[in-house]
PDB file of the backbone (N, CA, C, O) and the ligand in Angstrom, with CONECT records:
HET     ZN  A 101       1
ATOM      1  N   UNK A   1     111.925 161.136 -45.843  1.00  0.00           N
ATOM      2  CA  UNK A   1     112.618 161.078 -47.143  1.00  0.00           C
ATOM      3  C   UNK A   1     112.570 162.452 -47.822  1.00  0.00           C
ATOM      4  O   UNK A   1     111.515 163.055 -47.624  1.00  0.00           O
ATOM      5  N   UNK A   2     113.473 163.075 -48.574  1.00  0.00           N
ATOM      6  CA  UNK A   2     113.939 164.185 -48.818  1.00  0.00           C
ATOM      7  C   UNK A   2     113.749 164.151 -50.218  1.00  0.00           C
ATOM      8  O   UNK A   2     114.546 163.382 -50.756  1.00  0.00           O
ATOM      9  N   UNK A   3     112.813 164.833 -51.158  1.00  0.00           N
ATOM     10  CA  UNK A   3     112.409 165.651 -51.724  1.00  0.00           C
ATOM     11  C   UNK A   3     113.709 165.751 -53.316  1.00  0.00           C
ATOM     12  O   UNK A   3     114.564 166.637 -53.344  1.00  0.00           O
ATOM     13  N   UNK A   4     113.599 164.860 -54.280  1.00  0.00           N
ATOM     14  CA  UNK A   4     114.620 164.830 -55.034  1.00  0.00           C
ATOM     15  C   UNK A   4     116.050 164.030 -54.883  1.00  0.00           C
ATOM     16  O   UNK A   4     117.098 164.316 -55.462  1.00  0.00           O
ATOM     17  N   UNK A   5     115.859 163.134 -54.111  1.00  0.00           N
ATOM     18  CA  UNK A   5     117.036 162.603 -53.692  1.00  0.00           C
ATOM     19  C   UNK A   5     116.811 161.035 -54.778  1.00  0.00           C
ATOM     20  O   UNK A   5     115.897 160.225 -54.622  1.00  0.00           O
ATOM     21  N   UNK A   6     117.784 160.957 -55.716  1.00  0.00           N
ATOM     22  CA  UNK A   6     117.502 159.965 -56.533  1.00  0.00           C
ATOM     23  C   UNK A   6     117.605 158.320 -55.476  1.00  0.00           C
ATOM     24  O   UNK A   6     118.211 157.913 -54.485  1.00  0.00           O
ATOM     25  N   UNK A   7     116.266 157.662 -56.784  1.00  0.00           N
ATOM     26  CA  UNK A   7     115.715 156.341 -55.571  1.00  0.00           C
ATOM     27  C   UNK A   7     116.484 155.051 -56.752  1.00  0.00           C
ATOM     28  O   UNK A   7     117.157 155.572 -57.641  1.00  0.00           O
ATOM     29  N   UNK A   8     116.447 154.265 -56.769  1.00  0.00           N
ATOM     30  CA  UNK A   8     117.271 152.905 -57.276  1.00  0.00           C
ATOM     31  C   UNK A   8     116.693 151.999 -56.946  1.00  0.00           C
ATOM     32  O   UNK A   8     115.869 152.062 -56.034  1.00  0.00           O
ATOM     33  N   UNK A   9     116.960 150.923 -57.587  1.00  0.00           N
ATOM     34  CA  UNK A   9     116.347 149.610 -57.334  1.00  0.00           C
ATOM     35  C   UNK A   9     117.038 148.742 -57.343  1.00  0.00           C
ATOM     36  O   UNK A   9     117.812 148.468 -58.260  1.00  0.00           O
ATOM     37  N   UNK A  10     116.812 147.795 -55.745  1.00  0.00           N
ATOM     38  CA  UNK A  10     118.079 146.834 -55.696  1.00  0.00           C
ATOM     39  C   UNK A  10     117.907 145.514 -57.032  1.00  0.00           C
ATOM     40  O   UNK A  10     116.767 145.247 -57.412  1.00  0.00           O
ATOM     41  N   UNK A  11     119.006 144.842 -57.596  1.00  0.00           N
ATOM     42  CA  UNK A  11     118.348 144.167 -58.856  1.00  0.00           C
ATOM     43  C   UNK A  11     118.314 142.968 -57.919  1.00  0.00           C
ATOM     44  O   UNK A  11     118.351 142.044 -58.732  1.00  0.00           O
ATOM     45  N   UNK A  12     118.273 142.493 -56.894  1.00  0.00           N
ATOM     46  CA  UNK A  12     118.030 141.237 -56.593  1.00  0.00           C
ATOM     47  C   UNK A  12     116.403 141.001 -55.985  1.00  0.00           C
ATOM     48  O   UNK A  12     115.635 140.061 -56.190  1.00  0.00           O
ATOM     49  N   UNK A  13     116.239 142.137 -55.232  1.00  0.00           N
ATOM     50  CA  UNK A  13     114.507 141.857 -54.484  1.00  0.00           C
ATOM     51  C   UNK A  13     113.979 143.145 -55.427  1.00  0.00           C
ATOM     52  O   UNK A  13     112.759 143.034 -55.555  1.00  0.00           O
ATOM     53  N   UNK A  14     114.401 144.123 -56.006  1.00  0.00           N
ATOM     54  CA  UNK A  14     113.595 145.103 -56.804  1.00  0.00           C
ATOM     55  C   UNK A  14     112.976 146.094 -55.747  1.00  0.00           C
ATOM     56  O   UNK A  14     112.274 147.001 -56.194  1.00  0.00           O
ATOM     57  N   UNK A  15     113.171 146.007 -54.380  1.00  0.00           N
ATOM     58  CA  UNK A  15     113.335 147.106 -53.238  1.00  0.00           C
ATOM     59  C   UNK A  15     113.545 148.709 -54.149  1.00  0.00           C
ATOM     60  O   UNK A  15     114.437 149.087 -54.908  1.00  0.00           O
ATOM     61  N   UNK A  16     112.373 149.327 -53.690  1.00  0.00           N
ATOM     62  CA  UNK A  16     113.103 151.163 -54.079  1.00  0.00           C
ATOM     63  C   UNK A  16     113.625 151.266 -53.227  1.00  0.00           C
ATOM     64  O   UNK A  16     113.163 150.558 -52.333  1.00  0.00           O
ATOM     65  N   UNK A  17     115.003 152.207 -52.767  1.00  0.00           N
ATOM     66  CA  UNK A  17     115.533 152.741 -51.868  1.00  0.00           C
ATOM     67  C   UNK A  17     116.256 154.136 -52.348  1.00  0.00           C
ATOM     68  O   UNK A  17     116.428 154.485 -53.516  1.00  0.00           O
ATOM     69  N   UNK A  18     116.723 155.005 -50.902  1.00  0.00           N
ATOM     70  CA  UNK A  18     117.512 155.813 -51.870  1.00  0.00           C
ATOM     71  C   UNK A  18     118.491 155.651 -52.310  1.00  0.00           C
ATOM     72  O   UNK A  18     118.881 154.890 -51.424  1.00  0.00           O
ATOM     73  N   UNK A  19     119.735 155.735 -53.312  1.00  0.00           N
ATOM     74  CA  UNK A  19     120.391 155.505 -53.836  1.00  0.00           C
ATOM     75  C   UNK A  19     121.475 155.641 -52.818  1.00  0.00           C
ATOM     76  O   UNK A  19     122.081 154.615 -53.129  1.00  0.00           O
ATOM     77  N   UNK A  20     122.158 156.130 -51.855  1.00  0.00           N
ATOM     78  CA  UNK A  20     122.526 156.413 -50.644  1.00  0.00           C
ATOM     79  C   UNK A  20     122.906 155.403 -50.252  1.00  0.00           C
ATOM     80  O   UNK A  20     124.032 155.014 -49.945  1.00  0.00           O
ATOM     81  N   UNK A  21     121.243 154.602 -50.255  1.00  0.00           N
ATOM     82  CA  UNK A  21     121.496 153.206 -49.253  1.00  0.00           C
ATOM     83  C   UNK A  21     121.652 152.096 -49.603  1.00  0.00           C
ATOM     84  O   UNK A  21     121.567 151.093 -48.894  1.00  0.00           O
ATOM     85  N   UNK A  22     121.990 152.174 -51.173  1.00  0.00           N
ATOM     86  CA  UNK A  22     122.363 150.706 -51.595  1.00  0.00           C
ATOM     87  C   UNK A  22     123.957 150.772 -52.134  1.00  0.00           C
ATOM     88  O   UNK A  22     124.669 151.749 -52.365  1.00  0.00           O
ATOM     89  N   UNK A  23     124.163 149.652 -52.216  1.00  0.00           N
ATOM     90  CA  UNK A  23     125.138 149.114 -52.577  1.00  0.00           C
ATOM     91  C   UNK A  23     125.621 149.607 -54.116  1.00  0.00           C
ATOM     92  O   UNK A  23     124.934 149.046 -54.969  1.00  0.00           O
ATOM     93  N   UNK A  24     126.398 150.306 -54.551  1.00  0.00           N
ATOM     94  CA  UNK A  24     126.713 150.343 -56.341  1.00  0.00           C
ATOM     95  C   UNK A  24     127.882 149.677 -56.391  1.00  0.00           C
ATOM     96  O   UNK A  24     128.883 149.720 -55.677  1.00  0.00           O
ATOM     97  N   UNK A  25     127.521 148.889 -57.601  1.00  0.00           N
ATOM     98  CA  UNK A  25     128.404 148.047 -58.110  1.00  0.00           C
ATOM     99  C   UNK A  25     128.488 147.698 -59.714  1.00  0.00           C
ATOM    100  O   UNK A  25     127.764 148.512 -60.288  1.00  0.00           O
ATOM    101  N   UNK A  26     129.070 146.834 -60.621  1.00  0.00           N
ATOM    102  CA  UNK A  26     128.909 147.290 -61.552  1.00  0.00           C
ATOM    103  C   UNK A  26     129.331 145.619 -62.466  1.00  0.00           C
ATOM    104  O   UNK A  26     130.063 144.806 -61.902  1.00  0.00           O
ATOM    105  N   UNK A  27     128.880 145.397 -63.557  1.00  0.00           N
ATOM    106  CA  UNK A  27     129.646 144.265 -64.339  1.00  0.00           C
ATOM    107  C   UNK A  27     130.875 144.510 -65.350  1.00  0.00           C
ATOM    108  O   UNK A  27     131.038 145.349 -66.236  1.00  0.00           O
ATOM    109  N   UNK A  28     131.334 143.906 -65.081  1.00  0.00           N
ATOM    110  CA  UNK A  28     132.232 143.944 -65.854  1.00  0.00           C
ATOM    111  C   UNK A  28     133.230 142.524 -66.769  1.00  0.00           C
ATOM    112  O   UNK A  28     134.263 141.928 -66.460  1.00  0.00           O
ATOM    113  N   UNK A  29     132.563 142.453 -67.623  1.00  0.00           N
ATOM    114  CA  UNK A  29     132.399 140.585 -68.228  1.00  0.00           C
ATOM    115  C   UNK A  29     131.632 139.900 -67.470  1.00  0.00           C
ATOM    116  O   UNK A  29     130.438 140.152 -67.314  1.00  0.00           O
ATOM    117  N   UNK A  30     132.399 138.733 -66.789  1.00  0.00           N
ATOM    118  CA  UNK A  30     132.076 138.065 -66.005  1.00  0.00           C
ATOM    119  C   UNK A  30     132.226 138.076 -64.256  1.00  0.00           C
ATOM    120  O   UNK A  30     132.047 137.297 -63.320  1.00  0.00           O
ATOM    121  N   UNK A  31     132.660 139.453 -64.481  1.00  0.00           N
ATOM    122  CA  UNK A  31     133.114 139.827 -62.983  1.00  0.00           C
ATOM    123  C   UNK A  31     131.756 141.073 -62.622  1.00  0.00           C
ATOM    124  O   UNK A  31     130.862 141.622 -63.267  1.00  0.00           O
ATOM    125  N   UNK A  32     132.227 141.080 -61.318  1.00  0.00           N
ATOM    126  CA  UNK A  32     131.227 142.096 -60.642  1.00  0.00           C
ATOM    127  C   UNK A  32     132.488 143.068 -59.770  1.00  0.00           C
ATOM    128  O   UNK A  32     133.580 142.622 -59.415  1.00  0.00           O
ATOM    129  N   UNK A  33     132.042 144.329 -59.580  1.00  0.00           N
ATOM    130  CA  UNK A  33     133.315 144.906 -59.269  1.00  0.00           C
ATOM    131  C   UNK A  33     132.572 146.077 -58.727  1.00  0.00           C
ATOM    132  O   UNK A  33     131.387 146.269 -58.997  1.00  0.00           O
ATOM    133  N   UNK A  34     133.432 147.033 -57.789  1.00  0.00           N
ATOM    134  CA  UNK A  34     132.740 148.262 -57.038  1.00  0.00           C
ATOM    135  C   UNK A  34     132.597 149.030 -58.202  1.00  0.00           C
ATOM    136  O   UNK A  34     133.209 148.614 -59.185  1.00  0.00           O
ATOM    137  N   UNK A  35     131.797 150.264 -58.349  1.00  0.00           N
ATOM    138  CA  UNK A  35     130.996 150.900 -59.353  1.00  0.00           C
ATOM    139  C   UNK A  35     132.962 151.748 -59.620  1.00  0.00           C
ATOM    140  O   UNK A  35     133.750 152.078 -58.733  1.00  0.00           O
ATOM    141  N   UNK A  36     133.122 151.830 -61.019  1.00  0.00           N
ATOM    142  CA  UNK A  36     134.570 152.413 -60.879  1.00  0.00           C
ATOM    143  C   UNK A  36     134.151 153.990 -61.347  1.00  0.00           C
ATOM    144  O   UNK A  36     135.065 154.786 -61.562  1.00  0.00           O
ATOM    145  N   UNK A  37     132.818 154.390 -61.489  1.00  0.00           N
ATOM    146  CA  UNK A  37     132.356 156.341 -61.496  1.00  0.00           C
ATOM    147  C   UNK A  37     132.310 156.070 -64.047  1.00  0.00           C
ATOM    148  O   UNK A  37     132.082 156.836 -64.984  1.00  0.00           O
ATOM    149  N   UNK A  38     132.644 154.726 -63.924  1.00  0.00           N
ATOM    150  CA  UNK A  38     132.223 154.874 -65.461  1.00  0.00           C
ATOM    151  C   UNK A  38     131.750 153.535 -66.112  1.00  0.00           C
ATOM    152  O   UNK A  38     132.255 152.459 -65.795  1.00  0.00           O
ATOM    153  N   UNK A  39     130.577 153.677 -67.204  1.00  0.00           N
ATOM    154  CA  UNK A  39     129.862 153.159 -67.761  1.00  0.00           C
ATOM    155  C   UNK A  39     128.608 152.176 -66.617  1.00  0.00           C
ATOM    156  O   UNK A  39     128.611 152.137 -65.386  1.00  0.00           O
ATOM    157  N   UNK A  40     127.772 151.573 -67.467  1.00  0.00           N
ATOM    158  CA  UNK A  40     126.473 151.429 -66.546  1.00  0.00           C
ATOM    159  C   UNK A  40     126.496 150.857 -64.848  1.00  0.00           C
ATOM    160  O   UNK A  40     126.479 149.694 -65.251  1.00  0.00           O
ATOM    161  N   UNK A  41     126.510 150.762 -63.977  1.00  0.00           N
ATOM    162  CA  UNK A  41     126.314 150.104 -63.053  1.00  0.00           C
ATOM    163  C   UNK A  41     124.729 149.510 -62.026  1.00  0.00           C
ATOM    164  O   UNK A  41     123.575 149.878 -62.243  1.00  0.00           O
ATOM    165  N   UNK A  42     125.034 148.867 -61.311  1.00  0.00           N
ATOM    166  CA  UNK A  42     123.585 148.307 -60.256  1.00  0.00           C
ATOM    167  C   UNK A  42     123.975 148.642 -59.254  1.00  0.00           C
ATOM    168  O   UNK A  42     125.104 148.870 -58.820  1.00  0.00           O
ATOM    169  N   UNK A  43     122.387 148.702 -58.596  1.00  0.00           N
ATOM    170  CA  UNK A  43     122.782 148.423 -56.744  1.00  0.00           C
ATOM    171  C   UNK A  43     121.703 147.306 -56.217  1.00  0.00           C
ATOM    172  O   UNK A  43     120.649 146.770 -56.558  1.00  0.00           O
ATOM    173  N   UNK A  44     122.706 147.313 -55.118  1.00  0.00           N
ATOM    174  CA  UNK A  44     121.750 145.780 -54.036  1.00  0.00           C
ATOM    175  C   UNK A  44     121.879 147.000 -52.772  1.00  0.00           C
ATOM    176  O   UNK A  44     122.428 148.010 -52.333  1.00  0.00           O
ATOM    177  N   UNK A  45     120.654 145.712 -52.608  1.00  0.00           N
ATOM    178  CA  UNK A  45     120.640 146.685 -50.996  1.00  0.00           C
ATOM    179  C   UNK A  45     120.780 145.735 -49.832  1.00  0.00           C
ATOM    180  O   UNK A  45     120.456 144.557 -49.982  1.00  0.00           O
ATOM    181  N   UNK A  46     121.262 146.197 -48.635  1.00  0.00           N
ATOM    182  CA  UNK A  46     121.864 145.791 -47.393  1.00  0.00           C
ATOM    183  C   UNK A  46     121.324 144.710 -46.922  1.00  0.00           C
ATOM    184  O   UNK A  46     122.018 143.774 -46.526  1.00  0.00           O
ATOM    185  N   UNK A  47     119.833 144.691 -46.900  1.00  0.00           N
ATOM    186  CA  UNK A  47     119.378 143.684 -46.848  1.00  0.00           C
ATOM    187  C   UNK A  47     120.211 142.171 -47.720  1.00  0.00           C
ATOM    188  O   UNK A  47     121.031 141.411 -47.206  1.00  0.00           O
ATOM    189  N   UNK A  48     119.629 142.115 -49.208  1.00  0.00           N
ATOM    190  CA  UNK A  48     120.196 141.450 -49.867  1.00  0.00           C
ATOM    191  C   UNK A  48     121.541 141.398 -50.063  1.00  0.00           C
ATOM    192  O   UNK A  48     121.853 140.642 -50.982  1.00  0.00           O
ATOM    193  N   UNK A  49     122.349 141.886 -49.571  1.00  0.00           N
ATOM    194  CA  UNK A  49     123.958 142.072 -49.880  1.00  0.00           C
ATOM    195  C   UNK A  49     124.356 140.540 -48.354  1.00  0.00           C
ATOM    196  O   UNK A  49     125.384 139.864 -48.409  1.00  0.00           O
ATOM    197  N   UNK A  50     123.348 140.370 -47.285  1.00  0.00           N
ATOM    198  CA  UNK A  50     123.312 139.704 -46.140  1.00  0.00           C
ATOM    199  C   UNK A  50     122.781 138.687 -46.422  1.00  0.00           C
ATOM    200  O   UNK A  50     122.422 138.119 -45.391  1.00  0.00           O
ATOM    201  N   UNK A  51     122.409 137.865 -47.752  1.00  0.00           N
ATOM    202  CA  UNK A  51     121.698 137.154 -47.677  1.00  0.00           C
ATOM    203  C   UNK A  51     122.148 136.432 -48.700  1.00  0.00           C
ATOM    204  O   UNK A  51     122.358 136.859 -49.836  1.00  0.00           O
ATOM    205  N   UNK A  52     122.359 134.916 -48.164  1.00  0.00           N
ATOM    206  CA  UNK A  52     123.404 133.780 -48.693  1.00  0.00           C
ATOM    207  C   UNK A  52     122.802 133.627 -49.872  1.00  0.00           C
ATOM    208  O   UNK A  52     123.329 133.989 -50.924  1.00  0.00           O
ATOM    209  N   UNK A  53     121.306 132.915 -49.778  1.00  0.00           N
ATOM    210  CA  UNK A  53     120.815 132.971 -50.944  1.00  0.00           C
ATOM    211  C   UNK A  53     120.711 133.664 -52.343  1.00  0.00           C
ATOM    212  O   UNK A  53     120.823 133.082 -53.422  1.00  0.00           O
ATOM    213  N   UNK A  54     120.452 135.159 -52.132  1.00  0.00           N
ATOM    214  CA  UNK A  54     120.479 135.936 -52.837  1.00  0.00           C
ATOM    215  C   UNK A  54     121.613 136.306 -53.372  1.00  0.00           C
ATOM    216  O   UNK A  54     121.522 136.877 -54.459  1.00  0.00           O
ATOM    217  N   UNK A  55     123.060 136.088 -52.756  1.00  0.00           N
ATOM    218  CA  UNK A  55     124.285 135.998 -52.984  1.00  0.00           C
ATOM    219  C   UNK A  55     124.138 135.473 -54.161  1.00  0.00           C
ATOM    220  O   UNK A  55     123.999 136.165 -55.169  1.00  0.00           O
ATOM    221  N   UNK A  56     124.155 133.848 -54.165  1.00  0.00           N
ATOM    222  CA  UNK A  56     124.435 132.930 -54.536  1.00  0.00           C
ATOM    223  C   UNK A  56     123.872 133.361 -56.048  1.00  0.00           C
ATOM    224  O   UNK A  56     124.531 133.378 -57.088  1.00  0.00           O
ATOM    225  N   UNK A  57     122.465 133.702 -55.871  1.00  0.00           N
ATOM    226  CA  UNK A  57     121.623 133.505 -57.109  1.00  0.00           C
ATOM    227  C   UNK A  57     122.494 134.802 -57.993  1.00  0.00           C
ATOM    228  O   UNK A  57     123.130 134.484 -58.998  1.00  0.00           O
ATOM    229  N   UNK A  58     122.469 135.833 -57.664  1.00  0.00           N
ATOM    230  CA  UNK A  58     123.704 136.536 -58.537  1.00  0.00           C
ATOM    231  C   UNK A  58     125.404 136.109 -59.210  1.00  0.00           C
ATOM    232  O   UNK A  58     126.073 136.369 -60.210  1.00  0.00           O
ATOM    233  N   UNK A  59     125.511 135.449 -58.165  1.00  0.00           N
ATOM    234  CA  UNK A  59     126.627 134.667 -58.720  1.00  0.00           C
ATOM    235  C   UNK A  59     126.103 133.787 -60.166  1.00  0.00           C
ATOM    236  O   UNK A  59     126.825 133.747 -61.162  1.00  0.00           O
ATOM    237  N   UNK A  60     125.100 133.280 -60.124  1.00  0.00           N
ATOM    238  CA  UNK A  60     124.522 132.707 -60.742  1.00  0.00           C
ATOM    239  C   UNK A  60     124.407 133.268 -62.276  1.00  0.00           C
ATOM    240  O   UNK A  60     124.793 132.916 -63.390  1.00  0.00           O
ATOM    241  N   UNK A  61     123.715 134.254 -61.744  1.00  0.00           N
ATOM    242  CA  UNK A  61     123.042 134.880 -63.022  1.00  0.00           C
ATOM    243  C   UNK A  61     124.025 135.584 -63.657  1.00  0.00           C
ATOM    244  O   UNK A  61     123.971 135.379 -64.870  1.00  0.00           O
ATOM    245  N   UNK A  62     125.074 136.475 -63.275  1.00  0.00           N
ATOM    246  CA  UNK A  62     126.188 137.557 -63.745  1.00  0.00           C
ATOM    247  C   UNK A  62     127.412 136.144 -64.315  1.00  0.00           C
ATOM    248  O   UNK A  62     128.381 136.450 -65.010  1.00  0.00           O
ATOM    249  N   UNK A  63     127.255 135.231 -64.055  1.00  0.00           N
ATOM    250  CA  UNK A  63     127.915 133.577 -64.231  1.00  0.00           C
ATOM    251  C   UNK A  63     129.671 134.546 -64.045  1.00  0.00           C
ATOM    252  O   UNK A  63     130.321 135.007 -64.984  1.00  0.00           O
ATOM    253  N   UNK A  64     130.081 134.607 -62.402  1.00  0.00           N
ATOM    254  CA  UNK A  64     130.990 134.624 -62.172  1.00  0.00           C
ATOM    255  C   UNK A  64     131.719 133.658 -62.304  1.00  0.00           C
ATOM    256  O   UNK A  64     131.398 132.499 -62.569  1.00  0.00           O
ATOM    257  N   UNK A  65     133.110 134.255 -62.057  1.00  0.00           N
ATOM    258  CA  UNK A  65     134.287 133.204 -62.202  1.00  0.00           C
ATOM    259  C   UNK A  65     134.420 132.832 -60.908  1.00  0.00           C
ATOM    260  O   UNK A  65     133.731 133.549 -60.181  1.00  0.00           O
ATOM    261  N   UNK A  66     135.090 131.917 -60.267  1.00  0.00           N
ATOM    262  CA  UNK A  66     135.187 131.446 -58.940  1.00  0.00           C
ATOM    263  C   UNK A  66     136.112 132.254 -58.356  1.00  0.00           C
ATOM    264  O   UNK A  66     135.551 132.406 -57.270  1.00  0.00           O
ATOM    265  N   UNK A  67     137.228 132.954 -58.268  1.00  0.00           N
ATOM    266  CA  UNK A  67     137.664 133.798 -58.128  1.00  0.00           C
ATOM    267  C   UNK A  67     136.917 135.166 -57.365  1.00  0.00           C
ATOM    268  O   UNK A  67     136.864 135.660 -56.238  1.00  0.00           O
ATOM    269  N   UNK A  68     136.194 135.526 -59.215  1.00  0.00           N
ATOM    270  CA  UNK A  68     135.105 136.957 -58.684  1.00  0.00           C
ATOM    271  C   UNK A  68     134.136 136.920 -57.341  1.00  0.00           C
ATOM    272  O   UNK A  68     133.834 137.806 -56.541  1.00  0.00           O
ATOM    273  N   UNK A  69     133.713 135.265 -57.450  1.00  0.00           N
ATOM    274  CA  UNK A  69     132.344 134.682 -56.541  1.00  0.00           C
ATOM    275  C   UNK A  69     133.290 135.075 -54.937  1.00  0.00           C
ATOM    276  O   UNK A  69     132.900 135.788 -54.013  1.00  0.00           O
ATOM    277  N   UNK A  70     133.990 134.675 -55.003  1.00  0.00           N
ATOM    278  CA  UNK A  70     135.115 134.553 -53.448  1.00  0.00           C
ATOM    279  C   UNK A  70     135.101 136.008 -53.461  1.00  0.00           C
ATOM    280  O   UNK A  70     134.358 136.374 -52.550  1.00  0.00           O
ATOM    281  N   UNK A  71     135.571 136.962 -54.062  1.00  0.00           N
ATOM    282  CA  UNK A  71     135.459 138.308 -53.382  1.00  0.00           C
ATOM    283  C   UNK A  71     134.454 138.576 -53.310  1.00  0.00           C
ATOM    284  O   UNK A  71     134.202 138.809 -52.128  1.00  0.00           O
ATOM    285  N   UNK A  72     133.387 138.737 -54.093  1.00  0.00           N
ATOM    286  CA  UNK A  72     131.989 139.749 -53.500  1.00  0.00           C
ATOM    287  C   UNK A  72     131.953 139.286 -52.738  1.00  0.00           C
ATOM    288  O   UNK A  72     132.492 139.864 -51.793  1.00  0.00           O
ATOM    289  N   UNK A  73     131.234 137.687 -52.386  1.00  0.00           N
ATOM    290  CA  UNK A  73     130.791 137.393 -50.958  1.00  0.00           C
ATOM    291  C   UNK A  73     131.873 137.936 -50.185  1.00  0.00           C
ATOM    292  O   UNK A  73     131.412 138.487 -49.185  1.00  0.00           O
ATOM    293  N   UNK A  74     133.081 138.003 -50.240  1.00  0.00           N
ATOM    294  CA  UNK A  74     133.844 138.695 -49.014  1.00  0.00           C
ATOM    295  C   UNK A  74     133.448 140.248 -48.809  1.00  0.00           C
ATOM    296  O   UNK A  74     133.099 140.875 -47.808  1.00  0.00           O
ATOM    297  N   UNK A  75     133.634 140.601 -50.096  1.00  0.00           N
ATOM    298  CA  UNK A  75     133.071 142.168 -50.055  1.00  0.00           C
ATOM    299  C   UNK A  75     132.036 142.622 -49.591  1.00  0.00           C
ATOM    300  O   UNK A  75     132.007 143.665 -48.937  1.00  0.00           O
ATOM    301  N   UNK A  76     131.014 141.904 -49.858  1.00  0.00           N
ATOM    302  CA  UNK A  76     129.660 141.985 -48.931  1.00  0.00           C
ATOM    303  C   UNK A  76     129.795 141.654 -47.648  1.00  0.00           C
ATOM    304  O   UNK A  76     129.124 142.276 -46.825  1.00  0.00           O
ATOM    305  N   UNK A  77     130.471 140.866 -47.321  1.00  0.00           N
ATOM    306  CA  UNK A  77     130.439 140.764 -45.880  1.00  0.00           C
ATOM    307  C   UNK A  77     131.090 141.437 -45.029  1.00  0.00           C
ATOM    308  O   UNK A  77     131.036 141.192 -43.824  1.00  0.00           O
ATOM    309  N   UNK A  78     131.990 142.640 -45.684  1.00  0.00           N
ATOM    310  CA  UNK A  78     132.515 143.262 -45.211  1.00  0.00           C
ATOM    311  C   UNK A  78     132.257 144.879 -45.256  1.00  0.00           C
ATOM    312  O   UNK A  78     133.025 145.805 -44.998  1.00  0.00           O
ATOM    313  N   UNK A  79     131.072 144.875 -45.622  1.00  0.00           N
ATOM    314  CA  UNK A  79     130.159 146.158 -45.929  1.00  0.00           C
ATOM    315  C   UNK A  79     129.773 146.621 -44.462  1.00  0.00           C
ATOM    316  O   UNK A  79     130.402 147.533 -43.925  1.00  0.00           O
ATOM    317  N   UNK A  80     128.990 146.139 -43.987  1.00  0.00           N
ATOM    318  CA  UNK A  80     127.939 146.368 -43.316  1.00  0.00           C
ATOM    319  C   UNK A  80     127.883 147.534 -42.580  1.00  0.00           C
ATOM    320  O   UNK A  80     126.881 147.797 -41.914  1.00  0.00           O
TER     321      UNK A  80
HETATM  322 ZN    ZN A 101     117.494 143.835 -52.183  1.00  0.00          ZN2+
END
């Protein structure tokens, strides 16, 4: 690991990683959406981006629309 390279925390398991290797993404109301380069965003990491459960429980908590819920999980699954 390289010396100044900013670290992040995935918000679903709280994993440090480098910022590199997670996922940015961002809220936006009730939606979740790729980080658009303005105002606050999160990251998940690869691990958790693979994992139904942990899916789910964000859906949960960010209280997507059914709509939003159908793309991330697609979007995540189409990360890897
Ligand atoms: Zn994670």
């Amino acid at each position: 690991m390289q010396k100044n390279e900013p670290i992040r925390m995935c918000i679903a398991c709280r994993v440090r990683q480098l910022q590199k290797d997670l996922i940015r993404l961002q809220q936006k109301g009730n939606s979740i959406v790729p980080y658009t380069g303005r105002g606050r965003s999160f990251y998940l990491c690869y691990i958790c981006s693979q994992d139904e459960k942990k899916v789910k429980g964000l859906i949960k908590r960010f209280k997507l629309s059914t709509d939003n819920s159908k793309w991330f999980v697609k979007y995540l699954k189409e990360l890897e």
